[in-house]
KEVEX-461249 format. One record per residue (C-alpha): x, y, z; residue in three letters. Coordinates in steps of 0.25 Angstrom, whole numbers, plus 5000, padded with zeros to 4 digits. Layout:
BEGIN
XYZala;...
***
This chain:
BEGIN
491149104955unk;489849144960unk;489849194975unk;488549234984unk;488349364988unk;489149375003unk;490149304993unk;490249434984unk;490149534997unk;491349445002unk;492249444990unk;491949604988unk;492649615002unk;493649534997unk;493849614984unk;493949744994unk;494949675002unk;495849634988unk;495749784985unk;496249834998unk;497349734998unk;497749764984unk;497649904987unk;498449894998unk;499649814990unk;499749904982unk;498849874970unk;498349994960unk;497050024959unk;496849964946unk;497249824951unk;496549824963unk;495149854954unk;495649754944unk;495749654954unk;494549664962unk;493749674948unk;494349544944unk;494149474956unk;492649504959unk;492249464946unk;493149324947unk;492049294959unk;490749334951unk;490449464950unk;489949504936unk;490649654938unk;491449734948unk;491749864950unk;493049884958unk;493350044961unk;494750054968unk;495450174975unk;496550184985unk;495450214995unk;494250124992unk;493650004985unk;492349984978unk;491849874974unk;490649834965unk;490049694962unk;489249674953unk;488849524954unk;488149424945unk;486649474948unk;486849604946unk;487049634959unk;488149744965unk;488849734976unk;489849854981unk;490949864991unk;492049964995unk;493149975004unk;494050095010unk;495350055008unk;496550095017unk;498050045012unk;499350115015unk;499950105000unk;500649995001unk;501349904991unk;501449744992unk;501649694981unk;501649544987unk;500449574993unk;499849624978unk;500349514972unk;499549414982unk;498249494979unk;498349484963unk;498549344964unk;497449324972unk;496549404964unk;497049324951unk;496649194959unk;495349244964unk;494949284947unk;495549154941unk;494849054954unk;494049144964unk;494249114976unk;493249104989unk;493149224995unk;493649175008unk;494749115003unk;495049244993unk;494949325009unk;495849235013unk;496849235001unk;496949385001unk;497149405016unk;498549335015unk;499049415003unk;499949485011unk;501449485012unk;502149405022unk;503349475021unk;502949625019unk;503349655036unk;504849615033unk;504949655017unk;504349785022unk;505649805031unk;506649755024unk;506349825010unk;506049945018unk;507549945023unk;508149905011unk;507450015003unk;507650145012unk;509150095016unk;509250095000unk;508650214997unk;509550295006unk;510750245001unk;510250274987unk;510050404989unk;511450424995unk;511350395010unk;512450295017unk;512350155022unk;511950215035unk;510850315029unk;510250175023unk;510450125036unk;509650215043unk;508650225032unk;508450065033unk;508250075049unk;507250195047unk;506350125036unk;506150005045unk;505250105056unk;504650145042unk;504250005041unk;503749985054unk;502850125053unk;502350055039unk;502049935046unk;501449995058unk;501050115056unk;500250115043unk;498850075051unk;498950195060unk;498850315050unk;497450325043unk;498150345029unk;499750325023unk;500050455022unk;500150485039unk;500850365039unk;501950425030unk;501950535036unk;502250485050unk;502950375043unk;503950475036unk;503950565050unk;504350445059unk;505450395049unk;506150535046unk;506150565060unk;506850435065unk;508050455052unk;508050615056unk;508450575069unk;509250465066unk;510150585056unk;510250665070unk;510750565078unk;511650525066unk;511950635057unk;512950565047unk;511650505040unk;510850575030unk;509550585034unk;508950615019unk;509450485013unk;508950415026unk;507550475024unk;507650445008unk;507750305012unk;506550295020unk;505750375012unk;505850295001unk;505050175009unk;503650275012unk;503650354995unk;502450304990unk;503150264978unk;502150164973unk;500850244978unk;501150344969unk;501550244958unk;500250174959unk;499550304961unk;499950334945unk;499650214940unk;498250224945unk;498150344940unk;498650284925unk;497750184927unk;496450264929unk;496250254943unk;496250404944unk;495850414959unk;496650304964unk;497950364957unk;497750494963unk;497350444976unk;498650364978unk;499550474971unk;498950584981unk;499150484992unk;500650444988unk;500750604986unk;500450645001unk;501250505006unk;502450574999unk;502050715006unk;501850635020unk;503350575018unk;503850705017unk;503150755027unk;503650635036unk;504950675032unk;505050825033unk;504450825047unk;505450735054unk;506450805048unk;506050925053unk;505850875067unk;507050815067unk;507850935062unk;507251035071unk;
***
């Protein structure tokens, strides 16, 4: 597909825009260069050179006539994992490689690869999750109760809260804060409840379980920096859970 030069600064956009969205689902680094790689040469360019971190994008095109064109982005996502919305994005990059698409109709098609349903699925797994982690670890129906009703303000302060804080880690942290005040509170008011079953529960729904886990696998798969980047991160997320934890509890208890 042969494509003018606004064509090839478009579609380096574009490519930015895939690697933030991938990023953003979830996607280790590997796939997210793979990907981009794939794509740009589907639409013409004679080389690319796609260099991914959990913080940046480069990209460098090399097209047809020798000439190079280079574009970066910061990137900004909140580790989260939508596995939908991942899905959508590789079949969307394995359309654009097999047929290339316009570049307006690629915008298009990437900017509705989201999940209709991620609000509700958001609340309902959440509350089926922390009710049965709590009872798991030897709470009561009323613990799990409790535990349910709490992880819906956690999903309100995911939904709403994430654009306030400059980085994931202050949002835990208050996240964490918030949530174990309100059950530390709740335990005051009703003290046949255990609170540490209760916050087991809730807990479970902040772990950056898969950040670490993705973290390794980077690591495994030579993206060194990206690995350790992620693994620090989900490190000091853990720490700020604890933290979150810790001090509403001892404010409460005081």
């Amino acid at each position: 597909m042969q494509i003018t030069e606004y064509d090839e600064n478009k579609l380096l956009h574009l490519l930015l825009e895939m690697g933030e969205r991938l990023l953003d689902a979830g996607a280790e680094i590997n796939r997210v260069e793979d990907t981009l790689e794939r794509i740009g040469l589907a639409y013409g360019a004679s080389k690319m050179n796609v260099f991914v971190i959990t913080s940046s994008i480069i990209i460098t095109m090399e097209t047809s006539d020798g000439r190079l064109l280079t574009h970066t982005r910061r990137v900004n996502f909140n580790n989260s994992t939508d596995f939908t919305v991942l899905e959508q994005l590789n079949e969307l990059s394995r359309q654009c490689c097999t047929n290339p698409l316009p570049p307006e109709e690629f915008a298009e098609r990437m900017r509705v690869c989201e999940d209709p349903a991620r609000r509700r699925t958001l609340y309902v797994g959440s509350i089926i999750a922390s009710g049965s982690f709590a009872m798991f670890f030897g709470g009561t129906w009323q613990d799990a109760f409790v535990a349910a009703v709490v992880s819906i303000l956690i999903c309100f302060l995911q939904e709403k809260g994430t654009k306030l804080f400059s980085n994931s880690i202050m949002f835990d942290l208050v996240c964490a804060f918030l949530s174990g005040t309100v059950i530390c509170i709740i335990v005051k008011i009703l003290p046949f409840l255990n609170m540490d079953k209760i916050m087991i529960g809730d807990i479970m729904l902040l772990i950056p379980g898969i950040a670490i886990t993705n973290a390794i696998r980077d690591m495994l798969m030579g993206d060194t920096i990206s690995g350790l980047m992620r693994l620090i991160e989900g490190i000091l997320w853990a720490g700020a859970l604890a933290a979150g934890f810790m001090a509403a509890i001892w404010m409460v208890e005081i």
